[in-house]
PDB file of N, CA, C and O in Angstrom:
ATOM      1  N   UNK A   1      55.475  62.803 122.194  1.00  0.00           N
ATOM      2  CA  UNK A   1      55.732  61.550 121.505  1.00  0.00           C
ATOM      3  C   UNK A   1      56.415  60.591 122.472  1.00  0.00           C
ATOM      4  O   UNK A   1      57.483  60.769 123.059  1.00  0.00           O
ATOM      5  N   UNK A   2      55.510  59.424 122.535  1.00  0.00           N
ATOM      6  CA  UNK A   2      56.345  58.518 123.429  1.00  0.00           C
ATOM      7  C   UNK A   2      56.466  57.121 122.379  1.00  0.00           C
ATOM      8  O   UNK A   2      55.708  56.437 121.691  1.00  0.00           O
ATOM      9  N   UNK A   3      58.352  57.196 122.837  1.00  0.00           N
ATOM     10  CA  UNK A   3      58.718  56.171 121.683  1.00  0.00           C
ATOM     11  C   UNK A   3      59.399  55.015 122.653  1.00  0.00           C
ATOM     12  O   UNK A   3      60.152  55.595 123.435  1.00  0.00           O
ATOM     13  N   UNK A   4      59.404  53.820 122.844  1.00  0.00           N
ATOM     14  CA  UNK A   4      60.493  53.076 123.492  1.00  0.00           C
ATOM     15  C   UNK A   4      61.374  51.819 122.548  1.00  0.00           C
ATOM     16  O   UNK A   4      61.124  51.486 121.389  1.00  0.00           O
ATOM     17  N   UNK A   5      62.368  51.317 123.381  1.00  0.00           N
ATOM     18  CA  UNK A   5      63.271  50.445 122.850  1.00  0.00           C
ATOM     19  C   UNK A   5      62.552  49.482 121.541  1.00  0.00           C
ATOM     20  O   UNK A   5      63.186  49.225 120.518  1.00  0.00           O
ATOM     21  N   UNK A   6      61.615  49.175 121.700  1.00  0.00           N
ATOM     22  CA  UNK A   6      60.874  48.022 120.791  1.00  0.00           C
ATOM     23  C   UNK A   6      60.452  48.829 119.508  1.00  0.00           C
ATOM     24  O   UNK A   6      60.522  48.309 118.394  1.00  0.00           O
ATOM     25  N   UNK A   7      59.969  50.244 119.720  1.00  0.00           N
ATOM     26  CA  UNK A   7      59.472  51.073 118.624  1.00  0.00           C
ATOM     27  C   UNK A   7      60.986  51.172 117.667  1.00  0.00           C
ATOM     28  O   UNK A   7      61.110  50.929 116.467  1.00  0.00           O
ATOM     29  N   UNK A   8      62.185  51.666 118.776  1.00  0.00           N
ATOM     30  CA  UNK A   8      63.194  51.764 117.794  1.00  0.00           C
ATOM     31  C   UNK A   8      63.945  50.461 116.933  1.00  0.00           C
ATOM     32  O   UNK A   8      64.457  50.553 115.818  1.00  0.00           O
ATOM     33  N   UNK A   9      63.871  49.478 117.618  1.00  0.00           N
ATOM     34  CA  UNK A   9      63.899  48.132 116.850  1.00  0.00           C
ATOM     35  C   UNK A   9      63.336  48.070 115.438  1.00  0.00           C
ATOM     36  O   UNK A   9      63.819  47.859 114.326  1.00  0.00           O
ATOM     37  N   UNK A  10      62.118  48.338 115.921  1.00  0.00           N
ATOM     38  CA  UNK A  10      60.905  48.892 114.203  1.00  0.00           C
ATOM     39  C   UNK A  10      61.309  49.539 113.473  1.00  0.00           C
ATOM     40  O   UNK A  10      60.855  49.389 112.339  1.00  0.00           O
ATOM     41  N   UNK A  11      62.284  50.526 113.660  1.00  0.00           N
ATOM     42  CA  UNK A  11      62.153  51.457 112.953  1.00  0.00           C
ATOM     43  C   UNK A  11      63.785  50.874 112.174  1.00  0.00           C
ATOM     44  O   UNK A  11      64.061  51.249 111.034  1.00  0.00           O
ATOM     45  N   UNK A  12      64.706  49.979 112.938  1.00  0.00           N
ATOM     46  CA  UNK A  12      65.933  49.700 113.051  1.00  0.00           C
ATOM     47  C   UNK A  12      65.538  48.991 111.649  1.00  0.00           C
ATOM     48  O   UNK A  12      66.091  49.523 110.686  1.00  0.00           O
ATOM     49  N   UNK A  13      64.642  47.831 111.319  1.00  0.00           N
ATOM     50  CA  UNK A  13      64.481  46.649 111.092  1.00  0.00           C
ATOM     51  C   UNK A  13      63.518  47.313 109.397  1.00  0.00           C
ATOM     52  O   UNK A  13      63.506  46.725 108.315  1.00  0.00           O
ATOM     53  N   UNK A  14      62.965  48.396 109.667  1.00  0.00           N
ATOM     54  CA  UNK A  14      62.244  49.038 108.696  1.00  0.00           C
ATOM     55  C   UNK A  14      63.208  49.250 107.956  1.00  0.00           C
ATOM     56  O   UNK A  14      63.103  48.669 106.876  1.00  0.00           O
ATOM     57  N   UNK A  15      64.293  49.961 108.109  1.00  0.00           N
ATOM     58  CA  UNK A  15      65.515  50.787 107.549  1.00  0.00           C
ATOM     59  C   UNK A  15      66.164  49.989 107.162  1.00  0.00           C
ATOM     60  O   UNK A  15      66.608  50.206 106.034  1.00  0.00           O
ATOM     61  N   UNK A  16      66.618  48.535 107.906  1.00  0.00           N
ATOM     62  CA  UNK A  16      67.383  47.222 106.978  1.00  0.00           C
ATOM     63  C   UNK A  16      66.216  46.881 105.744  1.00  0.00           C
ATOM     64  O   UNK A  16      66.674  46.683 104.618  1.00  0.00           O
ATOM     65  N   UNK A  17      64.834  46.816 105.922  1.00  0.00           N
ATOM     66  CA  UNK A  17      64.058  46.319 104.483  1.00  0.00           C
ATOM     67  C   UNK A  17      63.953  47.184 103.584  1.00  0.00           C
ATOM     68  O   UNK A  17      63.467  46.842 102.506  1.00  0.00           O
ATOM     69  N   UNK A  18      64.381  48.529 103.792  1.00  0.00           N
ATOM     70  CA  UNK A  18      63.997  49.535 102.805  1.00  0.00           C
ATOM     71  C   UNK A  18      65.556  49.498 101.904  1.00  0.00           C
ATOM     72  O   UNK A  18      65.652  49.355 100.685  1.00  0.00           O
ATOM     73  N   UNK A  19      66.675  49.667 102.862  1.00  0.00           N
ATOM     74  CA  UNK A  19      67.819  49.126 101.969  1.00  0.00           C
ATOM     75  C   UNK A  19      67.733  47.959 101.566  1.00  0.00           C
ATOM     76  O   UNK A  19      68.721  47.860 100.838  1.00  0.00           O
ATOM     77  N   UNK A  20      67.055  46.711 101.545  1.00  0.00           N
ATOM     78  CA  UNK A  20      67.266  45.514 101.077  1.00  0.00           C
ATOM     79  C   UNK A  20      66.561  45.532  99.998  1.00  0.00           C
ATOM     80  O   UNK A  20      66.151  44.417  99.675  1.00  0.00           O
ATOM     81  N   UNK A  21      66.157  46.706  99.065  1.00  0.00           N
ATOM     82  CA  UNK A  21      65.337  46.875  98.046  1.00  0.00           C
ATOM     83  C   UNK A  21      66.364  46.485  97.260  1.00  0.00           C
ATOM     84  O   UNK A  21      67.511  46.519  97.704  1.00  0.00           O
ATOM     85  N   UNK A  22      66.000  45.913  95.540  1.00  0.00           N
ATOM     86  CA  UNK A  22      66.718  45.280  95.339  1.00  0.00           C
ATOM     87  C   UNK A  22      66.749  46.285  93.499  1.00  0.00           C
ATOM     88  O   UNK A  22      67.470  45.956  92.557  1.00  0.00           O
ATOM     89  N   UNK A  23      65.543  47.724  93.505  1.00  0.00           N
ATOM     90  CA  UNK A  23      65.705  48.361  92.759  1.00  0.00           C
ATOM     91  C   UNK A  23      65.910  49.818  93.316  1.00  0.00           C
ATOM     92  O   UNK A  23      65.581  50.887  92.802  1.00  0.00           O
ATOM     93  N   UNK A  24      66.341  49.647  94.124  1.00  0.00           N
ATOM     94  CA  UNK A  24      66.824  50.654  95.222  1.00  0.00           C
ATOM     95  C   UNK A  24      68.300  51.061  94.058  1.00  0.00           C
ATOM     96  O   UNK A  24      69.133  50.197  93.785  1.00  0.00           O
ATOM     97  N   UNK A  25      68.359  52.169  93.628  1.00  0.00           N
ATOM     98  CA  UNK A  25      69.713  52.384  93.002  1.00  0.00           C
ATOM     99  C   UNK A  25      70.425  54.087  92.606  1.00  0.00           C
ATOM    100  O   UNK A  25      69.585  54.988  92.586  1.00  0.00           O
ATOM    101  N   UNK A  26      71.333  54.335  92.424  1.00  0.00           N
ATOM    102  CA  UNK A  26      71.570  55.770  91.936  1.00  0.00           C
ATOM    103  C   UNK A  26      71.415  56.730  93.355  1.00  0.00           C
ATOM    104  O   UNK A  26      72.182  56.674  94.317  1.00  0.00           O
ATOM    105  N   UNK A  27      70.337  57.536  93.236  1.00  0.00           N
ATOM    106  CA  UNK A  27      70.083  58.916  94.248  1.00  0.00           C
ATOM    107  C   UNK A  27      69.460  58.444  95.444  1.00  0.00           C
ATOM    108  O   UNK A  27      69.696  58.735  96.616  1.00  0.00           O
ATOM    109  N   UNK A  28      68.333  57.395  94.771  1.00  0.00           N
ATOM    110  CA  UNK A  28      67.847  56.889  95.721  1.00  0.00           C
ATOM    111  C   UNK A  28      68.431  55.960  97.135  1.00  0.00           C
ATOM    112  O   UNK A  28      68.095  55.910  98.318  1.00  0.00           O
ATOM    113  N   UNK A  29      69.642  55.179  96.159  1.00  0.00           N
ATOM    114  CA  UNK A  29      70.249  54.179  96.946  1.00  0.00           C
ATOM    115  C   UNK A  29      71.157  54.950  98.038  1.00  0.00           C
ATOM    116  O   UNK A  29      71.520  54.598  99.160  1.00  0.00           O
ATOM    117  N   UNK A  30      71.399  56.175  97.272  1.00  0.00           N
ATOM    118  CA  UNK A  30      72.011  57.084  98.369  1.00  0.00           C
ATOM    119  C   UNK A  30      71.739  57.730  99.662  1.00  0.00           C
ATOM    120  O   UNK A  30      72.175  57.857 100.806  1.00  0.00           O
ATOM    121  N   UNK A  31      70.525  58.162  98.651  1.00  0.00           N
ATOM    122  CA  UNK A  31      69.627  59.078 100.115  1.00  0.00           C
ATOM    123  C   UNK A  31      69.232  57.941 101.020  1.00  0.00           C
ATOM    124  O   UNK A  31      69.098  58.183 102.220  1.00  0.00           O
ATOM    125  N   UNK A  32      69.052  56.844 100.604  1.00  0.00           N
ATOM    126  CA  UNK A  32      68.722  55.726 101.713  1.00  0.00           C
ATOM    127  C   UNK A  32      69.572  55.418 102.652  1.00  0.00           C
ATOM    128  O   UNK A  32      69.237  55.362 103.835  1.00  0.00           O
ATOM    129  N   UNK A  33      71.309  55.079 102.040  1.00  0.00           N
ATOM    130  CA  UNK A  33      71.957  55.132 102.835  1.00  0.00           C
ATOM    131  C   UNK A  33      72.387  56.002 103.957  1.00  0.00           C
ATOM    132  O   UNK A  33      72.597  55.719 105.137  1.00  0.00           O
ATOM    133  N   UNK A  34      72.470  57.149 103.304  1.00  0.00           N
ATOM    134  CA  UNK A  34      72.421  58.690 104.295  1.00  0.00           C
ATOM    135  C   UNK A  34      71.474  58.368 105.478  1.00  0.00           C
ATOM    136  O   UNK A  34      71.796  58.482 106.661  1.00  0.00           O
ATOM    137  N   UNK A  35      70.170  57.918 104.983  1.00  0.00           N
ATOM    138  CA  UNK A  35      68.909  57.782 106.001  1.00  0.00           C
ATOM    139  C   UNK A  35      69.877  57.132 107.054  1.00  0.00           C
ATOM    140  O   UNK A  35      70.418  57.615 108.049  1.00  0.00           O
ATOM    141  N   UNK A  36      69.919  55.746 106.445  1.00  0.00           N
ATOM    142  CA  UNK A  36      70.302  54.927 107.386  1.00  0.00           C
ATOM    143  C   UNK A  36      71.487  55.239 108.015  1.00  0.00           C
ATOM    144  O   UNK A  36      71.604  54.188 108.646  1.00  0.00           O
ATOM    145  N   UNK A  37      72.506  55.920 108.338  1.00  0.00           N
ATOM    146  CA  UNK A  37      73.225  56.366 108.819  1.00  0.00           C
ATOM    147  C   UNK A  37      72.943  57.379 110.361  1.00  0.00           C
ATOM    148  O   UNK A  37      73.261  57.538 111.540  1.00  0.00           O
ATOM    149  N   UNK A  38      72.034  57.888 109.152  1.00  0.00           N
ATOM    150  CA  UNK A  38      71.404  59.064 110.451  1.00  0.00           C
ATOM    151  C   UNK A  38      70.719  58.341 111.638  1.00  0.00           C
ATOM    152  O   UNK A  38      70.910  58.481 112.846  1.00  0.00           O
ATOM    153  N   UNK A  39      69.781  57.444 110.897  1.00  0.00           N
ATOM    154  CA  UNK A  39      68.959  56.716 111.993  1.00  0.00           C
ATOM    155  C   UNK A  39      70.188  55.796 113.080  1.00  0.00           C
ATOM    156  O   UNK A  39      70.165  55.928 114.304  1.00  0.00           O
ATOM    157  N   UNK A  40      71.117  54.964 112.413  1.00  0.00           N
ATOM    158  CA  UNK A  40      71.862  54.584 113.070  1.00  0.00           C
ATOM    159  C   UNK A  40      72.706  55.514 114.299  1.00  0.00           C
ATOM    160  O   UNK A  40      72.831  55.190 115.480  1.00  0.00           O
ATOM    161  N   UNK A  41      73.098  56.438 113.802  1.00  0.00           N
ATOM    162  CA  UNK A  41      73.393  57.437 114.835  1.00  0.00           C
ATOM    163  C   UNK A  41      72.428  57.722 115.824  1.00  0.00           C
ATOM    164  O   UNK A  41      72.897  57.523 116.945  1.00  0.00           O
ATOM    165  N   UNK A  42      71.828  57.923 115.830  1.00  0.00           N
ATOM    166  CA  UNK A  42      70.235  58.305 116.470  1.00  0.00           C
ATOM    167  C   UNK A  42      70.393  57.275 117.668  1.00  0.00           C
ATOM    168  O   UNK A  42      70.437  57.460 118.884  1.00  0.00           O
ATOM    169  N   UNK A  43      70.470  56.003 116.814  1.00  0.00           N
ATOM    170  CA  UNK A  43      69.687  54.783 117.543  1.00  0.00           C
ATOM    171  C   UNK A  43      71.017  54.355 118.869  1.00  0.00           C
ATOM    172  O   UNK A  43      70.836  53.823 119.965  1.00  0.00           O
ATOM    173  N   UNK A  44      72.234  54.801 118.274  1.00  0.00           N
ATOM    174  CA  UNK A  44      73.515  54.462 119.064  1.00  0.00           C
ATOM    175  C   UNK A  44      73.398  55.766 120.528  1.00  0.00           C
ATOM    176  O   UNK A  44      73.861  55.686 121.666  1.00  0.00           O
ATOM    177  N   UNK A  45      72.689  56.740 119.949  1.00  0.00           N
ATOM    178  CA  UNK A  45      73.035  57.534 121.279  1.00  0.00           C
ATOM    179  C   UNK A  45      72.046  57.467 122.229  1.00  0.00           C
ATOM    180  O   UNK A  45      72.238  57.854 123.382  1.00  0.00           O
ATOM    181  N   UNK A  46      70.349  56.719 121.604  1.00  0.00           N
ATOM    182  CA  UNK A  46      69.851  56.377 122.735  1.00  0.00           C
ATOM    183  C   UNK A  46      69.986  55.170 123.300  1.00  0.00           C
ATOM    184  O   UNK A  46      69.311  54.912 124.297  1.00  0.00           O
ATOM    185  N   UNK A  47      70.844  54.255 122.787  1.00  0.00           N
ATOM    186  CA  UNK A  47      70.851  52.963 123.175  1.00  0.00           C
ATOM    187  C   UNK A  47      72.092  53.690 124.342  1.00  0.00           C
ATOM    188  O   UNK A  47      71.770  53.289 125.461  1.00  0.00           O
ATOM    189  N   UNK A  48      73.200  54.482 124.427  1.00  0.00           N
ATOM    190  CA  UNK A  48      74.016  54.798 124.740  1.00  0.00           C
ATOM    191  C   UNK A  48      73.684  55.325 126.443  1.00  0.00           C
ATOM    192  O   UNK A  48      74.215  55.254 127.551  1.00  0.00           O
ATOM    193  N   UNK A  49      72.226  55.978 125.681  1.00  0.00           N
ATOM    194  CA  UNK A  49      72.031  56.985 126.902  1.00  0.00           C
ATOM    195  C   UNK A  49      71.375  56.103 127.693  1.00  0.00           C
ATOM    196  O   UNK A  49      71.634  56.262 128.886  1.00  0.00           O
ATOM    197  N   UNK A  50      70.491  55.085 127.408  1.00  0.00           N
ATOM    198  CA  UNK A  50      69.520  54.020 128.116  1.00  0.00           C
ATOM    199  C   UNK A  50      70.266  53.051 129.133  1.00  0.00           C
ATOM    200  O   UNK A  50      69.747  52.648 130.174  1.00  0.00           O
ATOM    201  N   UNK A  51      71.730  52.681 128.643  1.00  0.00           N
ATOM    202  CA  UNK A  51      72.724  51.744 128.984  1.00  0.00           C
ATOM    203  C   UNK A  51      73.046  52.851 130.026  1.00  0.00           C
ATOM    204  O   UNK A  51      72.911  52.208 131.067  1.00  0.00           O
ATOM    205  N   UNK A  52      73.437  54.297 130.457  1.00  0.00           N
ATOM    206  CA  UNK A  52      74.182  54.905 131.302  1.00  0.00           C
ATOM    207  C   UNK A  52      72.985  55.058 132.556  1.00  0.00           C
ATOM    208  O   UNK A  52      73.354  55.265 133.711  1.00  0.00           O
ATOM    209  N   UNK A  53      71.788  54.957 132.270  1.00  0.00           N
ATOM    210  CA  UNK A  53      70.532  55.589 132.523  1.00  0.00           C
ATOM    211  C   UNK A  53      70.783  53.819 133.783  1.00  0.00           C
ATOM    212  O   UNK A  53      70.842  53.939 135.007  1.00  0.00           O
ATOM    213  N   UNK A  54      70.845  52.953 133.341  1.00  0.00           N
ATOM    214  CA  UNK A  54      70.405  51.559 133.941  1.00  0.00           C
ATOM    215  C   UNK A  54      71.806  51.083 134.830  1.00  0.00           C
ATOM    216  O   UNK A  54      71.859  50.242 135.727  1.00  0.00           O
ATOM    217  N   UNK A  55      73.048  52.016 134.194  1.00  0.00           N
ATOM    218  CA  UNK A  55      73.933  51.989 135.015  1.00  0.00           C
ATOM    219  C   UNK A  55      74.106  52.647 136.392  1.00  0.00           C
ATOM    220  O   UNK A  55      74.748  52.462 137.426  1.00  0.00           O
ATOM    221  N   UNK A  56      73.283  53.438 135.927  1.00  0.00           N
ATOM    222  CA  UNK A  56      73.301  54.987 137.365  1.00  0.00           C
ATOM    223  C   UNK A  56      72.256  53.976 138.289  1.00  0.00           C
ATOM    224  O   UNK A  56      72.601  53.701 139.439  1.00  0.00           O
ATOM    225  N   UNK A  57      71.311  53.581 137.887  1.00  0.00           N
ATOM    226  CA  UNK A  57      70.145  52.968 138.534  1.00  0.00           C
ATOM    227  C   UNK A  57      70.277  51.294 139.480  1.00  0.00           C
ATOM    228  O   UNK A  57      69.613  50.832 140.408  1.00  0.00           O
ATOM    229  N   UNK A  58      71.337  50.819 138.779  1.00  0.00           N
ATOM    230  CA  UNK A  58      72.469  49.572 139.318  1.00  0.00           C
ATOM    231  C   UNK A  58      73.042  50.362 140.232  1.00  0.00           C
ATOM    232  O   UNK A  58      72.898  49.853 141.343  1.00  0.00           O
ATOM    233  N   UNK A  59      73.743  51.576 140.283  1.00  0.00           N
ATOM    234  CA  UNK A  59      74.654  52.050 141.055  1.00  0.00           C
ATOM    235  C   UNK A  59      73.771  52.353 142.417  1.00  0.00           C
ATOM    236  O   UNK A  59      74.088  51.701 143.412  1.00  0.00           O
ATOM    237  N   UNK A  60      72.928  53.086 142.507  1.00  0.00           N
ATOM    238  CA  UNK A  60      71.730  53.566 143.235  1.00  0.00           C
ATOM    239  C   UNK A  60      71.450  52.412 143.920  1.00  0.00           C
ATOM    240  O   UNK A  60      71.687  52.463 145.127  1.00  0.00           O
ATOM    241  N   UNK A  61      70.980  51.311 143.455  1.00  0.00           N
ATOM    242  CA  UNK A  61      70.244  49.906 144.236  1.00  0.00           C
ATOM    243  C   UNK A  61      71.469  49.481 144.835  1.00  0.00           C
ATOM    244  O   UNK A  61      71.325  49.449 146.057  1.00  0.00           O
ATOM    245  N   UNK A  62      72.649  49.133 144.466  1.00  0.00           N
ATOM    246  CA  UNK A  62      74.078  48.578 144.995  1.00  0.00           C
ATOM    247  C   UNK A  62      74.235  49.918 146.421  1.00  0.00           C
ATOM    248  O   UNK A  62      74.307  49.310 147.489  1.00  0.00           O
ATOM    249  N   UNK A  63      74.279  51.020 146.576  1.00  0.00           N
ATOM    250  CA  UNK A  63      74.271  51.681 147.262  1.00  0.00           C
ATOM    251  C   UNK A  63      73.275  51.462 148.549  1.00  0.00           C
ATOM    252  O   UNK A  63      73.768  51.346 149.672  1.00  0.00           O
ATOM    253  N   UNK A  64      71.511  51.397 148.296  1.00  0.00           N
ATOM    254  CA  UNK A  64      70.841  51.539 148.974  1.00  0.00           C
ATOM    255  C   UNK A  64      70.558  50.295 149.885  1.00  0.00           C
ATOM    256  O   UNK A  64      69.870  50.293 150.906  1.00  0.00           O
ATOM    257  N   UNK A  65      71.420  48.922 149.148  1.00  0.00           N
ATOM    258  CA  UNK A  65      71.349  47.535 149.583  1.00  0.00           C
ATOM    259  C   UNK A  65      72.560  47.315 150.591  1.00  0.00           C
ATOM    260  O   UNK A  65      72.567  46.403 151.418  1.00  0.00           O
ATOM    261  N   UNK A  66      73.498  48.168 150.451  1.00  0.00           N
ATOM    262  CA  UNK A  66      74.672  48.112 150.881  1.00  0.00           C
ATOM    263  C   UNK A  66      74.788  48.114 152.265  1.00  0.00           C
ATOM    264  O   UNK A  66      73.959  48.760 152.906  1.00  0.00           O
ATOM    265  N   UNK A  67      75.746  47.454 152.891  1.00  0.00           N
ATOM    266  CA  UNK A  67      75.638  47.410 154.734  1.00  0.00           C
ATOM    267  C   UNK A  67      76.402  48.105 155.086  1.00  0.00           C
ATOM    268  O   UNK A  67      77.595  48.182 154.794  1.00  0.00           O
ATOM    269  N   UNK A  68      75.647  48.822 155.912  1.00  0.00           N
ATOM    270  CA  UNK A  68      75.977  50.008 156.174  1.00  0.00           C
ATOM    271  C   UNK A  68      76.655  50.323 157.806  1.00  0.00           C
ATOM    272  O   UNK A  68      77.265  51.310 158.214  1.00  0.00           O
ATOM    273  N   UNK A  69      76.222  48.917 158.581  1.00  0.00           N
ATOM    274  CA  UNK A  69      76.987  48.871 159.736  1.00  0.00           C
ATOM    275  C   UNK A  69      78.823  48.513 159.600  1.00  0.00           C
ATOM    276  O   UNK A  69      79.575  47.868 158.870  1.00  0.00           O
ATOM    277  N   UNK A  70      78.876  49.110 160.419  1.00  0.00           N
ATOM    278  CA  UNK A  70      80.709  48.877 160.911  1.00  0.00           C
ATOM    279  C   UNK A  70      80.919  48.227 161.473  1.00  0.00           C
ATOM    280  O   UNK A  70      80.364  48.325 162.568  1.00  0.00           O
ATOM    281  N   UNK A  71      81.762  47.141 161.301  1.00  0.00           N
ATOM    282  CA  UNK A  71      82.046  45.718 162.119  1.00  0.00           C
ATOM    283  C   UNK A  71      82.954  46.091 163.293  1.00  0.00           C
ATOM    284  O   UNK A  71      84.102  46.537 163.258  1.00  0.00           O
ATOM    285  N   UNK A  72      82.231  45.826 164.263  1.00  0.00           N
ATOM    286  CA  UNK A  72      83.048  46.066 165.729  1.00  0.00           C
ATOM    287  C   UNK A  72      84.401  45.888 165.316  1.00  0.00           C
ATOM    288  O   UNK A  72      84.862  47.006 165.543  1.00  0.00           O
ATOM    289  N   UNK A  73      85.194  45.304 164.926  1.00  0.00           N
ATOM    290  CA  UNK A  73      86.978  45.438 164.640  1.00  0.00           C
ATOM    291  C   UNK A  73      87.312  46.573 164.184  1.00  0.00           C
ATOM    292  O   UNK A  73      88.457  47.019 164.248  1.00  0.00           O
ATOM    293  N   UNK A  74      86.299  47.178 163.655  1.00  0.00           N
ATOM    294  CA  UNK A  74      86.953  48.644 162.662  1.00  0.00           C
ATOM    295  C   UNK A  74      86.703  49.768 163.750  1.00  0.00           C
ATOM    296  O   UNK A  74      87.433  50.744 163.580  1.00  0.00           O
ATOM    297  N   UNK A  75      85.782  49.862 164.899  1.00  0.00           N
ATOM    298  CA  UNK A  75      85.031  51.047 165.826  1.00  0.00           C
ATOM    299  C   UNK A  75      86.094  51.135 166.419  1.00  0.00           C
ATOM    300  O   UNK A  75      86.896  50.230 166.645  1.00  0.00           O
ATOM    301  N   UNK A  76      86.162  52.351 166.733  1.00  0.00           N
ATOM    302  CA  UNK A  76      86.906  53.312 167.730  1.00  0.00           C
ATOM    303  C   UNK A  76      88.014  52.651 168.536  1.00  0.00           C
ATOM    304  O   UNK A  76      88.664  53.309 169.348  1.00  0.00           O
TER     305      UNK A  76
END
């Protein structure tokens, strides 16, 4: 299964219209909320993991761009 950022948006945006039911009530209104909880969790740890994922990858390019010569004042 290949899912990315835009699919989970969909699914983010699905889960706000399904609670915005307006005979949504009792067991139902519950189990919806539960849903939405879960999904929210879900959605926080890959947004979490995507953000550390693009941080490591910033870190990597800042590294590989980096000058790497020693300015004659600092040599031996």
């Amino acid at each position: 299964m290949k899912s990315s950022l835009g699919d989970l948006n969909n699914h983010l945006f699905a889960q706000l219209e399904r609670l915005s039911e307006e005979d949504l009530t009792g067991e139902k209104l519950i189990e919806e909320i539960n849903r939405a909880k879960t999904i929210t969790s879900v959605a926080h740890q890959i947004i979490a993991t995507g953000s550390l994922v693009l941080k490591a990858k910033q870190l990597a390019d800042d590294r590989m761009n980096a000058n790497t010569v020693i300015p004659k004042m600092l040599e031996g």
